[in-house]
Structures are given as structure tokens and as C-alpha cells.
N, C-alpha and C positions, 0 to 999 in steps of 0.2 A: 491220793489213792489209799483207799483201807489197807495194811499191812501186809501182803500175798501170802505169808507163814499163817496167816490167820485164818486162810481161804473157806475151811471146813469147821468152824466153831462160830457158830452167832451169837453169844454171850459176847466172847473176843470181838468180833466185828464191831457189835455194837458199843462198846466201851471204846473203842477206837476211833470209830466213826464222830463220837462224841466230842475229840478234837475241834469242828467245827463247830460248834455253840458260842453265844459269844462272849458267853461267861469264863469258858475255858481258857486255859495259858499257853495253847499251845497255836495252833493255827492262826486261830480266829486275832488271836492276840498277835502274831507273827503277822499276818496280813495288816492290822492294823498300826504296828509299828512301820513296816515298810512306806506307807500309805492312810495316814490317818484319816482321812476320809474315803476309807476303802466301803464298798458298799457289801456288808456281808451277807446281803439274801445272795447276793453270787458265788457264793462257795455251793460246788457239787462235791461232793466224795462219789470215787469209783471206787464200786465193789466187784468183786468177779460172784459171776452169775453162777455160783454153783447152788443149791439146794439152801445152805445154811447161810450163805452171801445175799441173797433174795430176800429170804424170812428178816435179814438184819435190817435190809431196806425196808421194809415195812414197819420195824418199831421206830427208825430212826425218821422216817415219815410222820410220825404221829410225833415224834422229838421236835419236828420243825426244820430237819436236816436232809438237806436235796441232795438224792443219789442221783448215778449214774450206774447202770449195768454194762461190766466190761466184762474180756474173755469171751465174747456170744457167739454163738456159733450154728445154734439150731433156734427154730422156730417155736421149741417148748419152752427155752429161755426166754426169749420175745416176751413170750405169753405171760409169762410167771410174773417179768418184770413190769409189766403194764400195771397186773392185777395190784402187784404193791406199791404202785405209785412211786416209781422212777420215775426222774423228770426227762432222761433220755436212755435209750442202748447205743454201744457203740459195735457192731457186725462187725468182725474181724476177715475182713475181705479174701486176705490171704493169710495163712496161719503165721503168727507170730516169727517161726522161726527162719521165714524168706528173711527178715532184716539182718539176722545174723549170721547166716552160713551162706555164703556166696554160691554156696555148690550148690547148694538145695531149688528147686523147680516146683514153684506147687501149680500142681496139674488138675486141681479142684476148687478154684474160686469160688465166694458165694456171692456173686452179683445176685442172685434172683433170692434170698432171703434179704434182701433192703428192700428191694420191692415187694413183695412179701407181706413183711410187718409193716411198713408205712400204709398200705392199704388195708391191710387189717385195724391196725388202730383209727384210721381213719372211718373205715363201715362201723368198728363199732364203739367210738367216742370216746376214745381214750385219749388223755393230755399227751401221753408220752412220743418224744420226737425220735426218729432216728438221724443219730450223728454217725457215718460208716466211716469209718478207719481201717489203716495197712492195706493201702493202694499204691500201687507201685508207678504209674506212669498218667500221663495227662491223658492220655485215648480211656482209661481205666475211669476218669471224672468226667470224661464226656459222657460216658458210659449210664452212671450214676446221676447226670443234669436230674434235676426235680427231684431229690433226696432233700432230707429236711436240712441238713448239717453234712459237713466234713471236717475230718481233724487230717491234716496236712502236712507232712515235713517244709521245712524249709527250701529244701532243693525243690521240692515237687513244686510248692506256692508258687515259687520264683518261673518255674517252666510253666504253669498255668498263666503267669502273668506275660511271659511272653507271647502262648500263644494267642493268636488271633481268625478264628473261625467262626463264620456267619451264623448266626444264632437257626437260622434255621437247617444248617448242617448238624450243629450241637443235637436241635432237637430231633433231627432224626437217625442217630445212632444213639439216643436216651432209650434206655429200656422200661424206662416208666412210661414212655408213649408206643412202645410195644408189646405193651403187656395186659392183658383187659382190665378195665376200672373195677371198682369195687357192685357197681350196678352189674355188672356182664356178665361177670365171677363173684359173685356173695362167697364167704366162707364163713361156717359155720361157727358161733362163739365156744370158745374150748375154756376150760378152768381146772388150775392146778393149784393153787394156792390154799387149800388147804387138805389137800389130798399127797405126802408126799410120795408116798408110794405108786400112786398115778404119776406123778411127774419122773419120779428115778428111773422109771419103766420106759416111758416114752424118749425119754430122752437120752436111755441107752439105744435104742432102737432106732432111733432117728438118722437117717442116712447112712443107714446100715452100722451104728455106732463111731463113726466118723466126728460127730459133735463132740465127744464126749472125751476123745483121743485130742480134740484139737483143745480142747478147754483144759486138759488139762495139761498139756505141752507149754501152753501159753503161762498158762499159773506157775510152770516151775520155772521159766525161762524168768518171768517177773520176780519167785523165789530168790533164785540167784544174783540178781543185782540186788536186791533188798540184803541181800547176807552181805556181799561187797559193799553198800553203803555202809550198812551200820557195823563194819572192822573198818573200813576208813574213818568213819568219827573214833572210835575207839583208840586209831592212833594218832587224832591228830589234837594237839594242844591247845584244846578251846580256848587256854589264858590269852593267847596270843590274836586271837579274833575281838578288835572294839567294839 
């Protein structure tokens, strides 16, 4: 993931982002140590989908370096991240901070922005896939059956693989088969990519600024463990790592 201190500077992004080349010493080279026959068109970097996060994907697209738009939360981010040729979004199902406050109940999932953007890009010919992530239970993936991707915990995988129901149960509590195709429902092509004052605008506005609250709760929560990593290297005695 690009740096989350970084979130709002796309000069920053994109020097960051830059790690994956395979010229660079740092990623690219780090994957390939591990694994010298790593195959590096598979490196994605996630960016979080703010204004300046987006615009980074797009030079870093022209670099040869495959993003991913994280943090998403509304339908203008979708949009933005198509335009600049994201290889995927990841929909943050439920805001970031259900995983780490036990107390917290988010009472506003966005099941219906995956299905959404997958039939948006789908009407109108976009490569980009949606991977949804921060789901919390297996009824929540059945939910989601016919999304392009999912990023999964370990515990969730593990209860997915237990369960075992009739593919056509699955498909009929899928909300991709309850929801009208893109023939039924056309929607309109929108463009923000190079308009950002269009885009800052809508995207405050977007579910009553709830996008925009959640995007950037998730950024600092990513913030903060990025600060805890980098004081744990700081105390710890590289010599001593072979």
C-alpha cells in the first residue's frame, strides 16, 4: 500500500508508488529476493481514493504500475478510479473501524455500491474489477456471490469453507440477481477526472457526506498503524536480522 501519511499529495504518492518498478530497491527487489522467479506484473499498489490518491494512479498507470483504489466508499470514487485506470476498487463494506472497536455497530453497510460499480463498469467498458472488502460474516458473501473479487480474513475464508449451501440458495440471497442489469437500469456515464472541483463537490454530497467521513476515518486508522510500524523499525536492530 502507498504510505497513508501520504494520502493528500500526489507528487508523494507517486514517488512512492514508484517502489514497484522493477528497477527499484525496494519492493520489486524485496519480492524478488523472496522469490526469484516472482512474477512482477503482479504487484498492485493501493492507494486510497482521495482526489490526490486517484490523480497518482493515473501517472503511475502511464509508469506501468498497477493500482488499486482503497478507502472507497462512494460512487464518485468508483468513477474517478475507473477513469484512471485502476486495475481494481476495493468498497469498504463496512467502515474500517467495525475491526477495531468491538463496541462499534455500523448501522450503514454498502452492499448496494458493489453492485453499483460492477454494473457500471460493466455498461460502460471499463477493465476495472471490483474486489469488496471489510465483511464481516459468511451470510455478508453470500450476499455479494457475483462480485468480481473478495479480500477475506482468515477466520472469514475458513467459515466460508465450511459452509456448505446449495448454489442455488447462494443465488438467491445474491443481490447481484436482485438488482436490474445494466440493460433494465442504464446509468448515465459521469466524468471527473479532470474536473476536480466536480469531483470534491459530489463527493462531499454523496450520501449526505457520509463517503467522505468514512474515507477519511479509514485513512487515519491506516495513519496510525503506519506510525506504529515505522517506531517499531526504528527500535529494532536491523544488524541482528540475516
Amino acid at each position: 500500500m502507498a504510505n497513508p501519511l501520504l494520502s493528500y499529495s500526489t507528487p508523494k504518492i507517486i514517488e512512492n508508488g514508484q517502489r514497484a518498478l522493477p528497477s527499484s530497491a525496494s519492493i520489486a527487489r524485496l519480492c524478488q529476493r523472496l522469490e526469484p522467479n516472482f512474477d512482477l506484473s503482479r504487484l498492485i499498489i493501493k492507494v486510497p481514493s482521495t482526489w490526490e490518491g486517484l490523480q497518482a494512479c493515473r501517472k503511475l498507470k502511464s509508469l506501468g504500475i498497477k493500482t488499486l483504489a482503497t478507502t472507497l466508499f462512494t460512487m464518485e470514487q468508483a468513477i474517478l478510479a475507473a477513469e484512471v485506470g485502476c486495475v481494481s476498487i476495493s468498497p469498504f463494506v463496512h467502515e474500517l473501524k467495525i475491526h477495531f472497536d468491538p463496541t462499534y455497530h455500523d448501522t450503514d453497510p454498502i452492499f448496494d455500491l458493489c453492485v453499483k460499480a460492477q454494473q457500471y463498469y460493466e455498461q460502460h467498458s471499463y477493465a476495472t474489477r471490483v474486489k469488496a472488502c471489510s465483511l464481516i460474516s459468511v451470510d455478508e458473501i453470500m450476499q455479494l456471490a457475483g462480485v468480481s473479487a473478495l479480500t477475506l480474513t482468515p477466520t472469514l475464508l475458513q467459515a466460508l469453507s465450511d459452509a456448505h449451501e446449495p448454489e442455488a440458495k447462494v443465488l438467491d440471497r445474491s443481490l447481484f440477481n436482485k438488482t436490474p442489469n445494466v440493460e433494465e437500469r442504464p446509468v448515465q456515464r459521469a466524468s471527473f477526472v479532470n474536473d476536480e472541483s466536480k469531483f470534491r463537490t459530489a463527493f462531499a454530497r454523496s450520501e449526505g457526506g457520509k463517503g467522505q467521513v468514512k474515507t477519511k476515518q479509514a485513512i487515519d486508522i491506516f495513519c496510525d498503524y503506519q506510525k506504529m510500524a515505522e517506531a517499531m523499525m526504528r527500535d529494532t536492530d536491523l544488524t541482528s536480522i540475516g
